[in-house]
N, C-alpha and C positions, 0 to 999 in steps of 0.2 A: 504494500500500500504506500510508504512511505519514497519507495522507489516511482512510484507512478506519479506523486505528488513532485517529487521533481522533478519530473521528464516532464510535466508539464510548465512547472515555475520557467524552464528552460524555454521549451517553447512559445511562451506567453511574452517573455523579452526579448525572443529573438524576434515577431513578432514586429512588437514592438519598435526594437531600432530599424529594422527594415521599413516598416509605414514613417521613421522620420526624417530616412533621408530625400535629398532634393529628388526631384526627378532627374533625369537623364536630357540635359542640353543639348549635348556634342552630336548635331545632326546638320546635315543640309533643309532648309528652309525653304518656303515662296519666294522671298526675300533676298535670297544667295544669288550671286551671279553663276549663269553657265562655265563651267568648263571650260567652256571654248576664249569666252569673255575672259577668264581669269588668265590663260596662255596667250592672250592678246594682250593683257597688261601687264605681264611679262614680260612682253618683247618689243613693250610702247608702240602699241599700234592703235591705240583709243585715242580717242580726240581730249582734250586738257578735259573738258568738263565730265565726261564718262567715268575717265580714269580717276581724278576727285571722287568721286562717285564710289567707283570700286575702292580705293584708298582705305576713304572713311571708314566702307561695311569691314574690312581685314581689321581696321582697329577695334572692330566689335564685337565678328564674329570668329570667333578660335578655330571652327572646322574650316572656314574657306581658307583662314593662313596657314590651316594644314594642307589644306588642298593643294595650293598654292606651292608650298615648298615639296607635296610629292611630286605636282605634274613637273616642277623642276628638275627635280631628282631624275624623271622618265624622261624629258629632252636629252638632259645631258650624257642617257645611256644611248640615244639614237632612235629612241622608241615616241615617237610625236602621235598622242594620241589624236584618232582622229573620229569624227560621226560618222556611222556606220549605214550609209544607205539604207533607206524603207523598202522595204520587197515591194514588188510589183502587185500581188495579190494583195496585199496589204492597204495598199496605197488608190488603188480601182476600192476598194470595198470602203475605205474613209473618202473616198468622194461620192460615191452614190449615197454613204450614208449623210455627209454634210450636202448635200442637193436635195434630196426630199426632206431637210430642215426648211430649206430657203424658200 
């Protein structure tokens, strides 16, 4: 009995400190710039006011300056990442679907 009584005290505070930590931040957002956008401002290809823009959100947001220092990391092994072309199928079937919106 007494054994069950603390396997649960244990459980009840474990519990506990897990419901008081923060939540989980460290994510990409609405708010984040693309990918693409971030290895452009990398390689000052934004216009003054974009790249202010981007600047700013890196002082704010921790994952894009991570972002940021891996897509570096990946240029400078030769690996430029790039967008990956929409299939064909894909691409016919989101226009019929955005056409009978309109």
């Amino acid at each position: 009995m007494k054994q069950l009584t603390r396997t649960a005290k244990k459980l009840t505070r474990k519990r506990q400190m897990n419901s008081s930590r923060a939540p989980l931040t460290f994510r990409k957002t609405a708010a984040c710039p693309a990918a693409s956008t971030l290895l452009s401002f990398r390689s000052e290809k934004l216009s003054p006011e974009i790249a202010a823009l981007v600047r700013k959100h890196l002082t704010d947001c921790e994952f894009c300056e991570a972002e940021l220092r891996l897509l570096a990391h990946l240029k400078r092994a030769g690996r430029t990442p790039r967008t990956p072309e929409m299939p064909s199928n894909l691409r016919i079937l989101a226009e019929s679907i955005l056409c009978q919106k309109s």
